[in-house]
C-alpha positions as CSV (number, residue, x, y, z in Angstrom):
1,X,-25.1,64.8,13.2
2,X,-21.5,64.0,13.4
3,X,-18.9,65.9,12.0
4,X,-15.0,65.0,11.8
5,X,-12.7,67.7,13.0
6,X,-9.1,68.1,12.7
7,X,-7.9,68.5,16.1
8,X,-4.4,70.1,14.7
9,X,-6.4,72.8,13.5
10,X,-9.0,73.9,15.8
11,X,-5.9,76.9,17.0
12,X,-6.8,78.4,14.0
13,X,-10.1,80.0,14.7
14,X,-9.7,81.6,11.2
15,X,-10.1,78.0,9.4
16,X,-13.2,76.1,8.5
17,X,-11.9,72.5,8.0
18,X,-14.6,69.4,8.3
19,X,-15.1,65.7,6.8
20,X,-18.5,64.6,6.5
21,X,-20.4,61.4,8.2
22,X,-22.3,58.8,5.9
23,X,-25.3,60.6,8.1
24,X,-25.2,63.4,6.2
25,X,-26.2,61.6,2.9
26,X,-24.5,62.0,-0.9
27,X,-22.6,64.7,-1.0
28,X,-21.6,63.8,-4.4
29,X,-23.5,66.1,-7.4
30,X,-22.2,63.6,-10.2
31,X,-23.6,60.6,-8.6
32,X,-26.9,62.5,-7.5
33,X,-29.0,59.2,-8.1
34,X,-31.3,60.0,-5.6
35,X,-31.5,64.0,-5.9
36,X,-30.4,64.8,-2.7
37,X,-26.5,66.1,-3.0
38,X,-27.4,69.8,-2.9
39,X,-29.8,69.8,-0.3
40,X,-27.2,67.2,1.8
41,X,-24.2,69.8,0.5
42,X,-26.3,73.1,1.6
43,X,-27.1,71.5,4.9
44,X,-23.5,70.1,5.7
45,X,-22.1,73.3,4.8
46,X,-24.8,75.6,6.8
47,X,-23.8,73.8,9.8
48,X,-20.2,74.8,9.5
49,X,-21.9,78.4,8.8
50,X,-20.6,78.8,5.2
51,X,-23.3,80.3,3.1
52,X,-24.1,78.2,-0.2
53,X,-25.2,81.5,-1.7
54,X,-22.5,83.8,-1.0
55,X,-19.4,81.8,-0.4
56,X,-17.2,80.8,-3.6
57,X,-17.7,76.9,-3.5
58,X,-14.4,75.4,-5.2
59,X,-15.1,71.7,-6.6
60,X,-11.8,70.9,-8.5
61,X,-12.8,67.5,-11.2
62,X,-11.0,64.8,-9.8
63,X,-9.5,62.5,-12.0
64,X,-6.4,60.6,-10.3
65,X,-4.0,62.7,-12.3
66,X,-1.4,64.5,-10.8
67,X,-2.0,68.3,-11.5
68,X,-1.7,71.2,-9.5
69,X,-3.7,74.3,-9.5
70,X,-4.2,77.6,-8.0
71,X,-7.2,78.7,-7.6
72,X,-9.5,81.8,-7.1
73,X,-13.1,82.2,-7.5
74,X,-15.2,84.2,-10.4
75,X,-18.5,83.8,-9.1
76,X,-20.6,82.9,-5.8
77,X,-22.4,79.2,-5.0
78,X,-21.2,75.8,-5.8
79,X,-18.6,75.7,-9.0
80,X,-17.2,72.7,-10.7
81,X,-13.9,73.6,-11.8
82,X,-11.3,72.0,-14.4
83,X,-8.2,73.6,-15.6
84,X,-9.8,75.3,-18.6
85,X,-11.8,77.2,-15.8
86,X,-11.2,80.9,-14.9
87,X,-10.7,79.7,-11.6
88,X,-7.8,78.7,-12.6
89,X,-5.0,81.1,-12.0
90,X,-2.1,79.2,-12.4
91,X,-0.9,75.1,-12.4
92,X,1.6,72.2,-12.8
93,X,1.2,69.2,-14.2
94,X,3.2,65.9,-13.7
95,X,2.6,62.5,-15.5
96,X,1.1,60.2,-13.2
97,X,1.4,56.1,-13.0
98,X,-1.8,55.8,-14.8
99,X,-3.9,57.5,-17.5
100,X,-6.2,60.0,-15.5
101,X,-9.6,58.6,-15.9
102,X,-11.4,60.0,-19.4
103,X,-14.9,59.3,-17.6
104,X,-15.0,62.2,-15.7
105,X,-13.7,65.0,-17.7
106,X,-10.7,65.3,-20.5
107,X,-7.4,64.1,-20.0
108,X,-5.1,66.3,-17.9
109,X,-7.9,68.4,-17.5
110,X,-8.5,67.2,-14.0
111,X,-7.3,68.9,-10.8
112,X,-6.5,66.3,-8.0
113,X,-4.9,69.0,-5.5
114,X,-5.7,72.9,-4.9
115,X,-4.5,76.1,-3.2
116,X,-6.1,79.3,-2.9
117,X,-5.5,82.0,-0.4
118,X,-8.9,83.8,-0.8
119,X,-10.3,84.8,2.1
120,X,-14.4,83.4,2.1
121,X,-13.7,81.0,-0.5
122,X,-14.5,77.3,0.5
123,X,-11.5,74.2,-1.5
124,X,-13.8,70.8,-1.2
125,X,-13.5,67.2,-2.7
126,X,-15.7,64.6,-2.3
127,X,-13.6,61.0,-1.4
128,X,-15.0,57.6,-0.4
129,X,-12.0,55.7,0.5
130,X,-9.7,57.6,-1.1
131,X,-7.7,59.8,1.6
132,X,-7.9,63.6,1.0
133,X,-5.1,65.9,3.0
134,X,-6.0,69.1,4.2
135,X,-2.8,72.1,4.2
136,X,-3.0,74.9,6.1
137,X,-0.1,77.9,6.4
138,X,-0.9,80.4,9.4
139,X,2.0,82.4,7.8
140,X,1.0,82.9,4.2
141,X,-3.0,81.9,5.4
142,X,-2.9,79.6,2.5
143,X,-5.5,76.7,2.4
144,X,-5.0,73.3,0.4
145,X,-6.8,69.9,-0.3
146,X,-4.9,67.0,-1.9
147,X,-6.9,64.1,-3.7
148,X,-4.7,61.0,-2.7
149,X,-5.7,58.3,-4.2
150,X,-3.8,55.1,-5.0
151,X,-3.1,56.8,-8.5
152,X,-1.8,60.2,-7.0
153,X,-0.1,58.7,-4.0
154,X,1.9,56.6,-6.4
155,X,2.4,59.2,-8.2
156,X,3.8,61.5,-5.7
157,X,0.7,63.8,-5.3
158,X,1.3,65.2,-2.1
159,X,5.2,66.3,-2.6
160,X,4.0,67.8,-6.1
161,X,1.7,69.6,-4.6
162,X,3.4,71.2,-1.8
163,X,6.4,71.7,-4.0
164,X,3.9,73.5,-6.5
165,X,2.3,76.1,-3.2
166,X,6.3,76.7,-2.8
167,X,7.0,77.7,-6.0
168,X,3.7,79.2,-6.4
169,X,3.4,81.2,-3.0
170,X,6.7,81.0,-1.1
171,X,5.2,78.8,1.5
172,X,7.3,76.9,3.3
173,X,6.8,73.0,4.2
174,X,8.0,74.2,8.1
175,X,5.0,76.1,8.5
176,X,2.4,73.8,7.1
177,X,-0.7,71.9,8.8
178,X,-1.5,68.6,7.1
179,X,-4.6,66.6,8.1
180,X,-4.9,63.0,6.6
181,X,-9.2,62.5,6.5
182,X,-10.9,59.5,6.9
183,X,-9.4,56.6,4.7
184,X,-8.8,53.0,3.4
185,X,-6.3,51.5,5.7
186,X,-3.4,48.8,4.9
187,X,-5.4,45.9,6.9
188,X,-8.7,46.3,4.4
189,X,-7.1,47.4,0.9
190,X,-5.1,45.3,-1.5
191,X,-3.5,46.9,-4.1
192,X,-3.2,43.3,-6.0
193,X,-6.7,42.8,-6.0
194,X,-7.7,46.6,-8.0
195,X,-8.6,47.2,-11.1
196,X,-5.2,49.8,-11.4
197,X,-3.2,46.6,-10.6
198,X,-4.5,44.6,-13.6
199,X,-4.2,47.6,-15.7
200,X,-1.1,47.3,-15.9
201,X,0.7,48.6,-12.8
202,X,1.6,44.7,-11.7
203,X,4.2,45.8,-14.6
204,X,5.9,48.6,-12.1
205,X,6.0,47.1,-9.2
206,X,6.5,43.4,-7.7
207,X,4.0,41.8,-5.4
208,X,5.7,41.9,-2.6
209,X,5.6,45.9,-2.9
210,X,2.4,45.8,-3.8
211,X,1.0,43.8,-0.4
212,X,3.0,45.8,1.7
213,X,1.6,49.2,0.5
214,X,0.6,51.6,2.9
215,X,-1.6,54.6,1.9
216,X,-1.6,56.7,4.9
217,X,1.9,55.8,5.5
218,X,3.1,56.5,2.4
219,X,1.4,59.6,2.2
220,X,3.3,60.6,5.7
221,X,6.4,59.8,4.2
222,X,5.9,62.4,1.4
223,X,4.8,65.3,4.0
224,X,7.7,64.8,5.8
225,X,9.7,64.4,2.7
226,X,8.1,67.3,1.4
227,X,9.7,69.4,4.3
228,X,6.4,69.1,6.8
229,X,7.2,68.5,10.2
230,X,5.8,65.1,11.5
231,X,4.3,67.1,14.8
232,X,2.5,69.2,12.1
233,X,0.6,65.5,10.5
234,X,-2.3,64.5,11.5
235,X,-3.3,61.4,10.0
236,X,-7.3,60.3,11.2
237,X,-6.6,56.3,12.3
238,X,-10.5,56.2,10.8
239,X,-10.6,53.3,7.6
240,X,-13.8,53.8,6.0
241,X,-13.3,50.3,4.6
242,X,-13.9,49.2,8.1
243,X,-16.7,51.1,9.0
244,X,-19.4,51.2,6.3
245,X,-22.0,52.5,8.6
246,X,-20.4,55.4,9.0
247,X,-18.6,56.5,5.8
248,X,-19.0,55.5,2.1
249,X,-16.6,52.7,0.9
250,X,-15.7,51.1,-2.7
251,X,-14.0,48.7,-0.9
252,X,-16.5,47.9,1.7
253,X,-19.2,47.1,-1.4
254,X,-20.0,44.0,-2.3
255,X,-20.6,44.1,-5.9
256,X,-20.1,46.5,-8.7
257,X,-23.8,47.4,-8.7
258,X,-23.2,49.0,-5.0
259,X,-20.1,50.6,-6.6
260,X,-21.7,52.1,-8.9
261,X,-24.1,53.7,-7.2
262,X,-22.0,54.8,-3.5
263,X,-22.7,58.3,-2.5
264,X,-19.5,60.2,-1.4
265,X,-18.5,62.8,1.6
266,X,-17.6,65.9,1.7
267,X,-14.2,67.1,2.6
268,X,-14.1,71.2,3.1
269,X,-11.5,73.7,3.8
270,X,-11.5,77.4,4.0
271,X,-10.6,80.9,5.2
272,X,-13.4,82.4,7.4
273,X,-14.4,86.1,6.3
């Protein structure tokens, strides 16, 4: 079954990075309405010869905030992690455009970007069309994944968090990898027509701003803002808006009972033993 690749990071033979195909099922555990997610998670992950059992799986809550952590594992096998977690060595917090969302764990207790530099230990995030970046220092051998979302992106995610891994770890921006998965594109996503727009951010921003947003775009800008070469992005030209046959897609849905029940992928990155 198909796997997606970053191509900017197959010199480092030390790094497990992947994206998963719809053909690999739900990867998501908290929409496991069919019971498959481990099973699709164990076999995903076995193919990219990480050990469900003895690897420290990292899961950070996603919540579209804009928090930071650092992370390192306590235990072996698969780990949901929030920031009242052990796992959770150190963070930053910034307030983000919108209120993070109180349905999938407690306000600002949601981590929507993560570094670790544990050797064995496997960051992952589970997107549909949201687009999750992938950091990689061959200097430091520091590993990162970036939940940008409309919420984060606006929010300035992606500088936070590499700001945060220079603070945090001395890395420096020059020496980063970034790979931009598998994502909505301009062309199939309007901001106007969201639920975060009639929420109230049509009140911080005109229209005009609004129907020319770019999410992978914008998100370059703030890599190379950030300090991060633009030979060093690697953005996937992919929209999984545009291809619901081959990746899950709120946007591609056609009603809010789909929605509710979309399975997500799996989006890994780690430091091989």
């Amino acid at each position: 079954m198909d796997i997606v690749r970053p191509k900017s990071f197959a010199q480092f033979p030390e790094i497990v990075a992947a994206f998963s195909t719809k053909d690999w099922g739900n990867m998501s555990y908290r929409r496991d309405y069919d019971g498959t997610a481990d099973q699709n998670n164990r076999a995903f992950l076995a193919s990219l010869y990480i050990n469900h059992e003895s690897a420290p799986i990292i899961d950070p809550c996603l919540n579209h905030g804009n928090t930071v952590a650092w992370v390192r594992s306590c235990r072996t096998g698969y780990r949901l992690v929030t920031l009242n977690d052990p796992e959770v060595k150190l963070f930053s917090i910034r307030e983000p455009i919108a209120p993070p969302d109180p349905n999938v764990c407690e306000p600002f207790q949601g981590i929507d970007a993560c570094w670790t530099d544990e050797v064995g230990a496997c960051l992952t995030m589970r997107p549909a069309d949201c687009a999750i970046v992938m950091a990689y220092d061959p200097k430091t051998r520091v590993v990162g994944l970036i939940h940008a979302g409309t919420v984060g992106v606006l929010s300035d995610i992606v500088t936070h968090a590499i700001d945060s891994a220079v603070r945090i770890r001395h890395v420096k921006p020059e020496n980063l990898y970034c790979y931009v998965g598998p994502s909505v594109s301009a062309s199939a996503y309007d901001l106007r027509k969201t639920g975060l727009w009639h929420r109230g951010l049509s009140h911080r921003m005109s229209e005009n701003q609004a129907r020319s947003y770019n999410p992978k775009e914008t998100i370059r800008r703030q890599l190379l803002r950030a300090g991060v070469p633009d030979k060093q992005i690697e953005i996937s030209a992919e929209c999984t808006a545009s291809q619901p046959e081959r990746y899950f897609s709120n946007c591609a849905a056609k009603t809010a009972q789909d929605r509710l029940k979309l399975g997500r992928m799996l989006a890994v990155i780690g430091k091989r033993r």
